[in-house]
mmCIF file as gemmi writes it, N, C-alpha and C atoms, coordinates in Angstrom:
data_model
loop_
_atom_site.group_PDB
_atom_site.id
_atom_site.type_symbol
_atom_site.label_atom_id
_atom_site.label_alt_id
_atom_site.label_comp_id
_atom_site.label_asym_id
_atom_site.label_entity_id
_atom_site.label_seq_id
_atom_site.pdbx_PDB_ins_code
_atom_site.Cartn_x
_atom_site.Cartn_y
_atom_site.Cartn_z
_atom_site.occupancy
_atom_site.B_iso_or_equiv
_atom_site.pdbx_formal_charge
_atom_site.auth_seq_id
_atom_site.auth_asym_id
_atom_site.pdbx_PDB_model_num
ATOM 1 N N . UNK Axp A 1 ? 0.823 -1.199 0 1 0 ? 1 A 1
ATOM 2 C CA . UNK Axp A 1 ? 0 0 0 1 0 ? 1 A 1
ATOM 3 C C . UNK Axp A 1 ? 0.862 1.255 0 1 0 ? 1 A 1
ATOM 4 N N . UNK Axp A 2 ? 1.92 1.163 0.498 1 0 ? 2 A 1
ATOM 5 C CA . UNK Axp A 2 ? 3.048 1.997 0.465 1 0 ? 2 A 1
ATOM 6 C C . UNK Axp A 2 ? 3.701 2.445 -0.764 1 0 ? 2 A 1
ATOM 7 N N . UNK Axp A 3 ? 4.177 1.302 -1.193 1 0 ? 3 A 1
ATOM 8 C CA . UNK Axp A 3 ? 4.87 1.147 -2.703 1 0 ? 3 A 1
ATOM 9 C C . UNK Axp A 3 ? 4.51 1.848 -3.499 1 0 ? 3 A 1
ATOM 10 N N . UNK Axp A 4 ? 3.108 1.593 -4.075 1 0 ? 4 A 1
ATOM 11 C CA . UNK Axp A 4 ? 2.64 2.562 -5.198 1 0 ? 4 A 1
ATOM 12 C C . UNK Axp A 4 ? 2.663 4.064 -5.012 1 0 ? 4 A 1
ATOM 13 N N . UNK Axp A 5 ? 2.184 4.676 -4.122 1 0 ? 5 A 1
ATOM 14 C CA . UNK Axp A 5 ? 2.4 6.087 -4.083 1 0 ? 5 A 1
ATOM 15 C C . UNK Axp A 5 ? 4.178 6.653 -3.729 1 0 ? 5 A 1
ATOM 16 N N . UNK Axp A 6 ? 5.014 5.987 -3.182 1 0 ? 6 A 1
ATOM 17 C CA . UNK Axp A 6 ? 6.286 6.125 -3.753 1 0 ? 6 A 1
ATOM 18 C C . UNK Axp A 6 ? 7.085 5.897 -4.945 1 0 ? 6 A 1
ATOM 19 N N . UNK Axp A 7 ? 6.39 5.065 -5.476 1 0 ? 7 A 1
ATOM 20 C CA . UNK Axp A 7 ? 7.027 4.809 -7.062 1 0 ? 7 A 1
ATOM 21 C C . UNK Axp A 7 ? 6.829 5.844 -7.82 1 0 ? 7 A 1
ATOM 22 N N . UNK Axp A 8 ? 5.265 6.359 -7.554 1 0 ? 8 A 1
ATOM 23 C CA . UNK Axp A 8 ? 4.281 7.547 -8.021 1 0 ? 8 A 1
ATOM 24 C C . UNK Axp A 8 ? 5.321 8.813 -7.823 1 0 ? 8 A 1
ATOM 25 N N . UNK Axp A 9 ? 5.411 9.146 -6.823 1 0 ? 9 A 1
ATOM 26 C CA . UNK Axp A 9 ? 6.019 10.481 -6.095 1 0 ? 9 A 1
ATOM 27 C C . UNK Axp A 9 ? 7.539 10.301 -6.708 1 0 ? 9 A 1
ATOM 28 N N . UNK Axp A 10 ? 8.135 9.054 -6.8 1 0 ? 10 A 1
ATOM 29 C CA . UNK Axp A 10 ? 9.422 8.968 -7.336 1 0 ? 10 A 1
ATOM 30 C C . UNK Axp A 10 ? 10.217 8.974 -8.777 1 0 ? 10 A 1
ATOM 31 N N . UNK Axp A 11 ? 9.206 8.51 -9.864 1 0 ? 11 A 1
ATOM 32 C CA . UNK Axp A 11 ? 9.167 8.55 -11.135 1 0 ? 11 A 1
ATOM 33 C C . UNK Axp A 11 ? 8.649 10.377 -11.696 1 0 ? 11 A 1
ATOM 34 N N . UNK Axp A 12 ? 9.421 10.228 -12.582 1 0 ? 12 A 1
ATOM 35 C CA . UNK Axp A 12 ? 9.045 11.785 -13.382 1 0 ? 12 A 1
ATOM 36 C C . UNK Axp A 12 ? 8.132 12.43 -13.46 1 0 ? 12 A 1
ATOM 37 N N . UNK Axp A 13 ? 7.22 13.638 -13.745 1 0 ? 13 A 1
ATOM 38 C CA . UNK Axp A 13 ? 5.779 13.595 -13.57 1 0 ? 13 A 1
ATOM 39 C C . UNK Axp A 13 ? 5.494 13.622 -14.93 1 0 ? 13 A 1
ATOM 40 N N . UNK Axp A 14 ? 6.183 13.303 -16.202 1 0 ? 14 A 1
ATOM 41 C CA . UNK Axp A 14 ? 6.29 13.016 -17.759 1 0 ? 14 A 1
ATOM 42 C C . UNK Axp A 14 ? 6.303 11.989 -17.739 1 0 ? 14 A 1
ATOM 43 N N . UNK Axp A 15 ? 6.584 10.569 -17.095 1 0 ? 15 A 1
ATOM 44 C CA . UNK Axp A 15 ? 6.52 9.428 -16.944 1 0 ? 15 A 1
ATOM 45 C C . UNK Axp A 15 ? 5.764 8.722 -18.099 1 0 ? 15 A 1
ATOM 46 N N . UNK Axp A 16 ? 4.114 9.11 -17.699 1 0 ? 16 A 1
ATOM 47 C CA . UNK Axp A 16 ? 3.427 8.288 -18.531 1 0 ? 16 A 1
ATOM 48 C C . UNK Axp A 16 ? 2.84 8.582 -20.017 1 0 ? 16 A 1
ATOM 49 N N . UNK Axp A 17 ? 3.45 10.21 -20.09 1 0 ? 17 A 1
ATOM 50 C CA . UNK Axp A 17 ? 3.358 11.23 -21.302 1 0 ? 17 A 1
ATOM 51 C C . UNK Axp A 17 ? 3.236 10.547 -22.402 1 0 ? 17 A 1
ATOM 52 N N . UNK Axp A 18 ? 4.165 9.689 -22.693 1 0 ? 18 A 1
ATOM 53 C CA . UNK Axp A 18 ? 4.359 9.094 -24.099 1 0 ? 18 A 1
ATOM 54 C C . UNK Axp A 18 ? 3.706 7.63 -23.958 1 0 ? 18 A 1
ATOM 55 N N . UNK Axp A 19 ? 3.388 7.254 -25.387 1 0 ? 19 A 1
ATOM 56 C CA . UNK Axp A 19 ? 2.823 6.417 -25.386 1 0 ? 19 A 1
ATOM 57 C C . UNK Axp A 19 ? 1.686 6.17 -26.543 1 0 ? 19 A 1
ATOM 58 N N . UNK Axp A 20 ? 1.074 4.854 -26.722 1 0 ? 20 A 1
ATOM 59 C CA . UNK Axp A 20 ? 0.377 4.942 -27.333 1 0 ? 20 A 1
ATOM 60 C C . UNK Axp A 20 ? -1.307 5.139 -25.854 1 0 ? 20 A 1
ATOM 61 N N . UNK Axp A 21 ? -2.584 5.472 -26.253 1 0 ? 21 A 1
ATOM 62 C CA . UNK Axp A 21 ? -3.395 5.308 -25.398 1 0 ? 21 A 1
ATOM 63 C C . UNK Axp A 21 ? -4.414 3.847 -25.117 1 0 ? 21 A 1
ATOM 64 N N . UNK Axp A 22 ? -4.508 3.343 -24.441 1 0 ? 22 A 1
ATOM 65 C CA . UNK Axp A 22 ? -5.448 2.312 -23.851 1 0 ? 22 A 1
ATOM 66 C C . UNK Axp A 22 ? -6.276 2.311 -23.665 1 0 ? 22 A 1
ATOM 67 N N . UNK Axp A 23 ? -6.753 2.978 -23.887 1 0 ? 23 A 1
ATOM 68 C CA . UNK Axp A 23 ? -8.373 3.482 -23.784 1 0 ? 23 A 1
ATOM 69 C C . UNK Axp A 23 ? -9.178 2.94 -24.082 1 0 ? 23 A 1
ATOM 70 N N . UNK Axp A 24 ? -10.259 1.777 -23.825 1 0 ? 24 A 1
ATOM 71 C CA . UNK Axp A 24 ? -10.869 1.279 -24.932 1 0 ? 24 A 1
ATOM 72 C C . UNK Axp A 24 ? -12.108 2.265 -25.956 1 0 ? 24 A 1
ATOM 73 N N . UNK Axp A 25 ? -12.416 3.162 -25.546 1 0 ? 25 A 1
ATOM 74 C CA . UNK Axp A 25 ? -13.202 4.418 -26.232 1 0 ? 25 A 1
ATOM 75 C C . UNK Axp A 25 ? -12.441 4.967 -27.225 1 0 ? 25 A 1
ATOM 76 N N . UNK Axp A 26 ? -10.548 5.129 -27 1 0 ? 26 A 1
ATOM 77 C CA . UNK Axp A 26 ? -10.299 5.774 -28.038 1 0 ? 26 A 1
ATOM 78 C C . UNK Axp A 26 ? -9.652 4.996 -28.887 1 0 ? 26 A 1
ATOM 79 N N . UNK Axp A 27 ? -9.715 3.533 -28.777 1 0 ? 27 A 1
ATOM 80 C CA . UNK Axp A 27 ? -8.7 2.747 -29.896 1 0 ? 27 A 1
ATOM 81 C C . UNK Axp A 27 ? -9.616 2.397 -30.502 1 0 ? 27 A 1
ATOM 82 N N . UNK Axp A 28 ? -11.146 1.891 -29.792 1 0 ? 28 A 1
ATOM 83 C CA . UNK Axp A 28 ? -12.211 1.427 -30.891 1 0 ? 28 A 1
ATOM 84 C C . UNK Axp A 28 ? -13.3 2.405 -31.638 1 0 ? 28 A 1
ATOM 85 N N . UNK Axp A 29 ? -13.119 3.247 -30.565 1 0 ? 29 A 1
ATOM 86 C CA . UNK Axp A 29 ? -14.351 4.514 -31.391 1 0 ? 29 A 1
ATOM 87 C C . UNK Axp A 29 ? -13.511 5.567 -32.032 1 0 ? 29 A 1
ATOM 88 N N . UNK Axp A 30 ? -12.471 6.131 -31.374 1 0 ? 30 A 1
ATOM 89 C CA . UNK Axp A 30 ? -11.073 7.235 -31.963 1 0 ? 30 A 1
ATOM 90 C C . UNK Axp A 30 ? -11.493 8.172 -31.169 1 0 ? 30 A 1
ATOM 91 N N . UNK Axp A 31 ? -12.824 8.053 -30.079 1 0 ? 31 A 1
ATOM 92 C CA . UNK Axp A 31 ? -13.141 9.341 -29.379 1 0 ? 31 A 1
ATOM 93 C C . UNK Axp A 31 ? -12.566 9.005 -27.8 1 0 ? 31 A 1
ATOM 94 N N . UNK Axp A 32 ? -12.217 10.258 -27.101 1 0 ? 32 A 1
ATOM 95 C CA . UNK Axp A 32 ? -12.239 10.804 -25.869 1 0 ? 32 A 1
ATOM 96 C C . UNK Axp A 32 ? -12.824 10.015 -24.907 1 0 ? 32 A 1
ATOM 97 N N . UNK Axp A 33 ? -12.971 9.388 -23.91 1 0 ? 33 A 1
ATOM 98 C CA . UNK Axp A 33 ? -13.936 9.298 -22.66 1 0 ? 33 A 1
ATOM 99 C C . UNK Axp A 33 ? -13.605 10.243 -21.503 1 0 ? 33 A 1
ATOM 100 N N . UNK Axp A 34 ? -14.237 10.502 -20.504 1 0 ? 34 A 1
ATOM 101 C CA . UNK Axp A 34 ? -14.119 11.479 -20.064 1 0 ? 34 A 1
ATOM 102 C C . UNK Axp A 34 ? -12.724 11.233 -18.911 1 0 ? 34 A 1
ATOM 103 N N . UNK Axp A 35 ? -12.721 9.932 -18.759 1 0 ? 35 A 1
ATOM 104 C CA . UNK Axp A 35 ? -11.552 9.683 -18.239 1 0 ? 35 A 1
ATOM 105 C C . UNK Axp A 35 ? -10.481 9.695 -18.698 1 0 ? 35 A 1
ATOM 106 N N . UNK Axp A 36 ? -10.346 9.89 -20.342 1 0 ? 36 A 1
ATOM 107 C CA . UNK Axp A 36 ? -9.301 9.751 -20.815 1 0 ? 36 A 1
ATOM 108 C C . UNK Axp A 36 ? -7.776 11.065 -20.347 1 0 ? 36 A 1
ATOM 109 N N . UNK Axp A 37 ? -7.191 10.545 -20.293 1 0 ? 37 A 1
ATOM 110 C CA . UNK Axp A 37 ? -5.778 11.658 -19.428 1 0 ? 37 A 1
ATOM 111 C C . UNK Axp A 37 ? -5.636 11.742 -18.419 1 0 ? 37 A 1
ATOM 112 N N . UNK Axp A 38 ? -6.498 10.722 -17.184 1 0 ? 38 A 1
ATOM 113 C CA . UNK Axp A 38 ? -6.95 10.942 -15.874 1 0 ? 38 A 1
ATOM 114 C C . UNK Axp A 38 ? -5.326 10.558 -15.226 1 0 ? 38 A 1
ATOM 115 N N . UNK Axp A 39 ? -4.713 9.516 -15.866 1 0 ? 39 A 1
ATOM 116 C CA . UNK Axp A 39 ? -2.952 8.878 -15.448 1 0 ? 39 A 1
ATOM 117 C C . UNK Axp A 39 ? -2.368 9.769 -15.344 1 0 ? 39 A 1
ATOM 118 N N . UNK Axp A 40 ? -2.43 10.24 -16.594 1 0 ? 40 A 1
ATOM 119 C CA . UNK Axp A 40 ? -1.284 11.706 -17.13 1 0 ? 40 A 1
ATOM 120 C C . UNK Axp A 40 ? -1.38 12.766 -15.811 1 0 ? 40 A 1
ATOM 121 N N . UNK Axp A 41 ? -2.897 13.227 -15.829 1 0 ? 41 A 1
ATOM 122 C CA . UNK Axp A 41 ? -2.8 14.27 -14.884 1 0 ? 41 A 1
ATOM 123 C C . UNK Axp A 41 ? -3 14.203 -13.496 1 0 ? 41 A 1
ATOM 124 N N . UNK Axp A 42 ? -3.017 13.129 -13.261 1 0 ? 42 A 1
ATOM 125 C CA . UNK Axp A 42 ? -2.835 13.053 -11.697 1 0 ? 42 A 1
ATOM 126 C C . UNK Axp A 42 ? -1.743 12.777 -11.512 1 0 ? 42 A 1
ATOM 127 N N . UNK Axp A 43 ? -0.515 12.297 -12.287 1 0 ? 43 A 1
ATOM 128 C CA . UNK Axp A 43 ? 0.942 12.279 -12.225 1 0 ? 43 A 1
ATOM 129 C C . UNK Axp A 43 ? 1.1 13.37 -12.107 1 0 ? 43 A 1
ATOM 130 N N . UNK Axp A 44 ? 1.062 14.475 -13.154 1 0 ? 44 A 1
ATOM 131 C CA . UNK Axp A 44 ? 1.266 15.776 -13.043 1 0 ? 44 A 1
ATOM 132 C C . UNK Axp A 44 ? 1.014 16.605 -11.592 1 0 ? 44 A 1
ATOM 133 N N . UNK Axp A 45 ? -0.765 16.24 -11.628 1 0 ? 45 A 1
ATOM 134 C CA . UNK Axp A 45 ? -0.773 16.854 -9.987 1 0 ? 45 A 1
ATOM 135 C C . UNK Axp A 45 ? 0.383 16.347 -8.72 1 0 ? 45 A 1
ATOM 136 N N . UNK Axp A 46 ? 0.684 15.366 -8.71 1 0 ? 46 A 1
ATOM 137 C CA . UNK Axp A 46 ? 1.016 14.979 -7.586 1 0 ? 46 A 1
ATOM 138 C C . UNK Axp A 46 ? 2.494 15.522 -7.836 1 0 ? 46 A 1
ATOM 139 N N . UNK Axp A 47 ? 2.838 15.972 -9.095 1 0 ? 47 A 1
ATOM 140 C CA . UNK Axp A 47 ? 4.131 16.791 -9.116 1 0 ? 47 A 1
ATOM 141 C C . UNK Axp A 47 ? 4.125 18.22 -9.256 1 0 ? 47 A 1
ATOM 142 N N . UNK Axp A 48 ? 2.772 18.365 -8.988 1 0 ? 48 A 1
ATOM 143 C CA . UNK Axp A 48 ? 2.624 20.047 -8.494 1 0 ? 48 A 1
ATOM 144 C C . UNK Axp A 48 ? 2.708 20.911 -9.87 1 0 ? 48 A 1
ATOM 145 N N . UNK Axp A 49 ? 2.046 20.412 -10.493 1 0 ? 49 A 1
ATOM 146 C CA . UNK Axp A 49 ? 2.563 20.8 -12.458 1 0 ? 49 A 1
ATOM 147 C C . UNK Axp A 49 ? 0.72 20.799 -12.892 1 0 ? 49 A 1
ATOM 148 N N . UNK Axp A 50 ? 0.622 21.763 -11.863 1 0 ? 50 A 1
ATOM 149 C CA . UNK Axp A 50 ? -1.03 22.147 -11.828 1 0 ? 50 A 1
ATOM 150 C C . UNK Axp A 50 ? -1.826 22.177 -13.322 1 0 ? 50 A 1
ATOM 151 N N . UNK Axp A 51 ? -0.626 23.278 -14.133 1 0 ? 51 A 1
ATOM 152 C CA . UNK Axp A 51 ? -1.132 23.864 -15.591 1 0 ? 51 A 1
ATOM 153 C C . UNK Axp A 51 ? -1.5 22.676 -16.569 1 0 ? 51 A 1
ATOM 154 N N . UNK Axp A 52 ? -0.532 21.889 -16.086 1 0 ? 52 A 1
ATOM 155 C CA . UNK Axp A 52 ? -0.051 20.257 -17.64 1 0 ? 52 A 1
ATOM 156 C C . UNK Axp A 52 ? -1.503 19.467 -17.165 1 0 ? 52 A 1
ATOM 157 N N . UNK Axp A 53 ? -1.591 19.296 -15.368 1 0 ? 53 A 1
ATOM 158 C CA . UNK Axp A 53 ? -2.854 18.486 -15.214 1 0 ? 53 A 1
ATOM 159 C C . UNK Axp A 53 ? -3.791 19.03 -15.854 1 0 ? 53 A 1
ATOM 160 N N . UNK Axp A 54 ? -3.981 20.603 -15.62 1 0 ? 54 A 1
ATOM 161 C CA . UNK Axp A 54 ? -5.683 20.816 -16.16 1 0 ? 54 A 1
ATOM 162 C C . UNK Axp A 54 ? -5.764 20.299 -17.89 1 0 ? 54 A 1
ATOM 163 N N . UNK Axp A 55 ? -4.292 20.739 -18.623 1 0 ? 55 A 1
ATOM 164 C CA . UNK Axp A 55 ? -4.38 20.355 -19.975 1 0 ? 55 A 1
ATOM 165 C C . UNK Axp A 55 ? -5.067 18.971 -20.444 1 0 ? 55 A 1
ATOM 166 N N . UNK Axp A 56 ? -4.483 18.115 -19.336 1 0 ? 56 A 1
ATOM 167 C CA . UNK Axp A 56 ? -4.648 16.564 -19.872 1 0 ? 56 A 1
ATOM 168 C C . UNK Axp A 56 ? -6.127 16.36 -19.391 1 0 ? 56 A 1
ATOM 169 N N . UNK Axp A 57 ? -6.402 16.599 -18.01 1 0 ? 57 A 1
ATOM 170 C CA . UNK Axp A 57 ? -7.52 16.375 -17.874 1 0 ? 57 A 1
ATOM 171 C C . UNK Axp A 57 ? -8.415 17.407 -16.559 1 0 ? 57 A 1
ATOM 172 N N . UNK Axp A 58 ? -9.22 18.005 -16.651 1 0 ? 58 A 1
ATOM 173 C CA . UNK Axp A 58 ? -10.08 18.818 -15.713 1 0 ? 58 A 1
ATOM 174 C C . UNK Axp A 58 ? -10.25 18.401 -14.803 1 0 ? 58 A 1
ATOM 175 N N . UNK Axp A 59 ? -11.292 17.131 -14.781 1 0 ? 59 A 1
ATOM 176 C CA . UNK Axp A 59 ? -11.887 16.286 -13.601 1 0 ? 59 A 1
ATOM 177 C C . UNK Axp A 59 ? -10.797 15.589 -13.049 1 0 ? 59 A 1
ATOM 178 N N . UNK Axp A 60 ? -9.595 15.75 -12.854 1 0 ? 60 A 1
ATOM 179 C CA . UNK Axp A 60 ? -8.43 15.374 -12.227 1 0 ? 60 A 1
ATOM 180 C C . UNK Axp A 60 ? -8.264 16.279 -10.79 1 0 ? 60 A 1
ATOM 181 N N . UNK Axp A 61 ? -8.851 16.837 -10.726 1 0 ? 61 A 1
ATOM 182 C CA . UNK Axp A 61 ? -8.588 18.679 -9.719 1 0 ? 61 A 1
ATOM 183 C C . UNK Axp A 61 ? -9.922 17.546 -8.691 1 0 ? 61 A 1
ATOM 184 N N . UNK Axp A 62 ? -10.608 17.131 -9.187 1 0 ? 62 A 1
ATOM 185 C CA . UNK Axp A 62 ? -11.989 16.82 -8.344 1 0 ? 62 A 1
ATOM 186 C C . UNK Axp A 62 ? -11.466 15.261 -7.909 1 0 ? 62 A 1
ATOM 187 N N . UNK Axp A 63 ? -10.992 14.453 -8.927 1 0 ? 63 A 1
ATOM 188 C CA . UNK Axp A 63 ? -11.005 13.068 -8.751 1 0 ? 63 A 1
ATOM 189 C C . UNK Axp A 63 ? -9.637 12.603 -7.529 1 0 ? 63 A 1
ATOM 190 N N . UNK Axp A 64 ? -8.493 13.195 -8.18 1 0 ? 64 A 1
ATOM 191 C CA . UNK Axp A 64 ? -7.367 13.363 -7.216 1 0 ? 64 A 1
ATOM 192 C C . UNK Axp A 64 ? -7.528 13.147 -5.517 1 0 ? 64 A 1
ATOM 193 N N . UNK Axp A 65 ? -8.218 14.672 -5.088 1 0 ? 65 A 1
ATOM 194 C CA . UNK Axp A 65 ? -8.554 14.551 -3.91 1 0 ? 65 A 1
ATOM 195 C C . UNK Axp A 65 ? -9.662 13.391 -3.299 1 0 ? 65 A 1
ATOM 196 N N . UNK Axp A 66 ? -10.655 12.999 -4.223 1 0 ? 66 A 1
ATOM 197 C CA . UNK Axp A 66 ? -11.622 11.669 -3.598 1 0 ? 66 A 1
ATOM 198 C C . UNK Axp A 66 ? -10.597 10.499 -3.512 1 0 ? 66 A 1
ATOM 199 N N . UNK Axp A 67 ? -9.867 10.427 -4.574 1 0 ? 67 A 1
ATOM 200 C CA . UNK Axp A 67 ? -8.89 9.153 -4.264 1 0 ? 67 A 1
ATOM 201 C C . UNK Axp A 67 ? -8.068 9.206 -3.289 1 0 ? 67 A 1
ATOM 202 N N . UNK Axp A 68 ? -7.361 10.304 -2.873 1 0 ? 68 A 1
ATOM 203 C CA . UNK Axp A 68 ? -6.34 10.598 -1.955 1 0 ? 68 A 1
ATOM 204 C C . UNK Axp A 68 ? -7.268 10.081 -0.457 1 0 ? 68 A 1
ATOM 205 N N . UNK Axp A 69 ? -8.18 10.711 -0.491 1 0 ? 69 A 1
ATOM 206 C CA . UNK Axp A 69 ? -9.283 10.691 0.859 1 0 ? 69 A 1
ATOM 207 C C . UNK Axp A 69 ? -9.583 9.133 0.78 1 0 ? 69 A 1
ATOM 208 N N . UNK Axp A 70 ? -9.918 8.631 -0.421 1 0 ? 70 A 1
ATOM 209 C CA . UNK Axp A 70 ? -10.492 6.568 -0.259 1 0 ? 70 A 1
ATOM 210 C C . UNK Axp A 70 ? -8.924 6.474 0.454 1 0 ? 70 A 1
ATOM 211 N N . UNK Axp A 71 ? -8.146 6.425 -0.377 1 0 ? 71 A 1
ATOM 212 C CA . UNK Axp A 71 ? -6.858 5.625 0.086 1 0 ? 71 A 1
ATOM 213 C C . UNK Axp A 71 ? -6.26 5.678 1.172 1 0 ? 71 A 1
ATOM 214 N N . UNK Axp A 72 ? -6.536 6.97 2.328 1 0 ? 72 A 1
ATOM 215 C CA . UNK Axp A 72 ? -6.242 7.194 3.233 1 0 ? 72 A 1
ATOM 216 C C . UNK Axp A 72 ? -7.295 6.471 4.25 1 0 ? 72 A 1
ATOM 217 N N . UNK Axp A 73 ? -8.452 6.658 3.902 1 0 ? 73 A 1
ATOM 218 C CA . UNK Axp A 73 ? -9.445 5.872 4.858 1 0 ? 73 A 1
ATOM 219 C C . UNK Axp A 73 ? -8.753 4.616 5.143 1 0 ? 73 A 1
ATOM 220 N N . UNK Axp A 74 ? -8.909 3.922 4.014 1 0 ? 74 A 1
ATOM 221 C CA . UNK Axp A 74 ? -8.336 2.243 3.607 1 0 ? 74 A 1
ATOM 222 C C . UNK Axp A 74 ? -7.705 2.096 4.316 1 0 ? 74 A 1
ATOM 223 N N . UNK Axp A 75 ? -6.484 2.539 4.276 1 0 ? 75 A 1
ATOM 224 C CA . UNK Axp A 75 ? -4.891 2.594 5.055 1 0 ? 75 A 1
ATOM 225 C C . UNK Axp A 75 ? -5.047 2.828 6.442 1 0 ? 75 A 1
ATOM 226 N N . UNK Axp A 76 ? -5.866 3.875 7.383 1 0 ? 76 A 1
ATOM 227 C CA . UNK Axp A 76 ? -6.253 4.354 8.509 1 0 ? 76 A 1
ATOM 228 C C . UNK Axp A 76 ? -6.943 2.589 9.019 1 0 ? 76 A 1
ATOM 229 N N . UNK Axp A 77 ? -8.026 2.115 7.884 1 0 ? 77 A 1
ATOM 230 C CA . UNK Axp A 77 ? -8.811 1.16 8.654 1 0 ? 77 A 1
ATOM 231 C C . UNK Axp A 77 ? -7.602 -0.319 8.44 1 0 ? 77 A 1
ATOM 232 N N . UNK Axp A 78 ? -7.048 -0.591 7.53 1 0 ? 78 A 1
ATOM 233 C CA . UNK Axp A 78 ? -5.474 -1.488 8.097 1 0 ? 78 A 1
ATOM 234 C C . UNK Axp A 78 ? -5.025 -1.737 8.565 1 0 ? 78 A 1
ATOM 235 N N . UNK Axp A 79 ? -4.337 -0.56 8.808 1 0 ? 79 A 1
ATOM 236 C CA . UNK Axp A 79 ? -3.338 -0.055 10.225 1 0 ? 79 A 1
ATOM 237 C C . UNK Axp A 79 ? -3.802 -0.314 11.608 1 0 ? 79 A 1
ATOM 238 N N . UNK Axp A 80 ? -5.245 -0.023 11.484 1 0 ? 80 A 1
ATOM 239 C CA . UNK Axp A 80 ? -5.881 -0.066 12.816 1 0 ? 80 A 1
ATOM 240 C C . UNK Axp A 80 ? -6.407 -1.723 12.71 1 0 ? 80 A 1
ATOM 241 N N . UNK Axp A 81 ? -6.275 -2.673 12.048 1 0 ? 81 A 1
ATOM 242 C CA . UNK Axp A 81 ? -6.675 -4.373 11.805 1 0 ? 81 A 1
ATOM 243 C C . UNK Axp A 81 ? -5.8 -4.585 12.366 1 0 ? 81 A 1
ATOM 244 N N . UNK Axp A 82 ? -4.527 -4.082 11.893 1 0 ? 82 A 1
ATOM 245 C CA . UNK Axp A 82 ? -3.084 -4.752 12.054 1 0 ? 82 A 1
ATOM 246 C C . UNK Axp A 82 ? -2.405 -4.62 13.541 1 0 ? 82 A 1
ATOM 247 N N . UNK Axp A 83 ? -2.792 -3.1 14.214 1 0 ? 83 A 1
ATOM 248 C CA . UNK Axp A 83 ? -1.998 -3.225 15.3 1 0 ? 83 A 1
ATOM 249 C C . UNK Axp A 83 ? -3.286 -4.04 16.2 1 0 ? 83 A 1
């Protein structure tokens, strides 16, 4: 549970920039979903590269913080299994 958000915080915030996309909306239709860039720019956010997130994706500013808040719950209710 640790790991991933250090790999995150530790890798470039261009990391996942390149590439082809996975999307299944945009390889089979050629269009957008609304999630599409959500990787990109929450890398970005979490490297404080505010401008590049909003580029890639908007709902990153909203989604970011709900995930940050699940993952912390999660981790809070763990921690507290474990000790």
């Amino acid at each position: 549970m640790i790991a991933l958000p250090v790999w995150l915080l530790l890798s470039p915030a261009n990391y996942f920039d390149a590439g082809e996309s996975i999307c299944p909306s945009k390889v089979f239709f050629g269009k957008e979903c609304p999630g599409c860039g959500m990787t990109r720019a929450t890398q970005h956010m979490i490297h404080f590269d505010f401008n590049e997130a909003w580029n890639f994706n908007k709902l990153s500013f909203f989604i970011l913080p709900v995930l940050g808040f699940l993952y912390a719950r999660i981790f809070y209710k763990f921690l507290k299994r474990v000790t």
